[in-house]
C-alpha angles and dihedrals in degrees: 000000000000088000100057087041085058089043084054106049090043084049088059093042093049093041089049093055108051088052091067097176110104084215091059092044097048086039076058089047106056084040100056090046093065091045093045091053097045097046085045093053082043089054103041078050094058104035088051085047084055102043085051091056091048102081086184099050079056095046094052084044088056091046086044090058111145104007087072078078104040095051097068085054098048092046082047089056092038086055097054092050100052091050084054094045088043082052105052093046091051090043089231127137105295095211096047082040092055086041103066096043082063095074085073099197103323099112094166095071103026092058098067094021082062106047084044084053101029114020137279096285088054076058099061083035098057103046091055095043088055092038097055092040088068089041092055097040089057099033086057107032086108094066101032087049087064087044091057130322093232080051092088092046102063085039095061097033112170097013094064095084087060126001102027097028093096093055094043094060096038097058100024100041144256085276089071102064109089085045094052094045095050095036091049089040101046080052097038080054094036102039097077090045091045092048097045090046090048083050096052091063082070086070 
């Protein structure tokens, strides 16, 4: 499965840039959009078709309880201090550092969220730390998976609610579904606020 996901993604890259016209590429866009939102509704139906008709997935989500709720907030931590750490070995601004990390996957919005708060390099700097957080997370799920199923949820963080969340499930198991979601959506809602109060220790 990883293999046709990379195939994929070179495809578009390649595809994308063959086009060359930015017309071509944003009429792509819009249109990919549609077809990304519709295939990913179609996805979160079935998997959660899939996770009802698995009595046991709802029994260890029963035993889980509580902890569904703690993971997302101990990934968020776990984040942050890895950006420190990151920071003080590459001898870079720990806040904007921490910052970043915050964005715990989510490159889309720390990007420019970064570059607003930290400057216009932090830009550039947040958008490839939280892309290739989702690109690792999938390109080694097949190895982290062995290591401990929850292992690829923190990895991906908020990306496990969408993008990751099919090889997530597919390597870690139907029973990690409701983990995953939650643990991907309370990040997805948390990451700008975190980013913007880490930001604000700067002040």
């Amino acid at each position: 499965m990883i293999k046709y996901i990379i195939m994929a993604l070179a495809l578009g890259a390649v595809v994308g840039y063959v086009s060359g016209s930015m017309e071509i590429v944003a009429i792509n866009t819009i249109f990919s959009d549609y077809i990304f939102t519709l295939s990913l509704v179609a996805l979160l139906f079935f998997m959660g078709l899939l996770f009802g008709a698995d009595k046991e997935a709802i029994a260890n989500l029963k035993k889980t309880g509580i902890k569904v709720l703690v993971f997302p907030f101990a990934t968020a931590l776990g984040s942050i201090l890895g950006g420190l750490v990151g920071g003080l070995l590459l001898g870079l601004d720990l806040v904007a550092s921490m910052g970043v990390c915050a964005g715990y996957g989510w490159y889309t919005m720390a990007g420019p969220l970064a570059g607003q708060l930290f400057g216009v390099e932090w830009a550039a700097l947040g958008f490839t730390v939280n892309f290739l957080r989702e690109i690792v997370t999938i390109t080694t799920i097949s190895i982290t998976s062995k290591i401990d199923k929850y292992t690829p949820i923190a990895m991906g963080g908020a990306t496990a609610m969408d993008t990751t969340l099919p090889v997530i499930v597919r390597y870690c198991g139907q029973d990690t579904l409701i983990t995953a979601f939650s643990s991907g959506f309370t990040l997805t809602i948390i990451a700008p606020f975190t980013i913007t109060a880490i930001a604000a220790l700067a002040h």
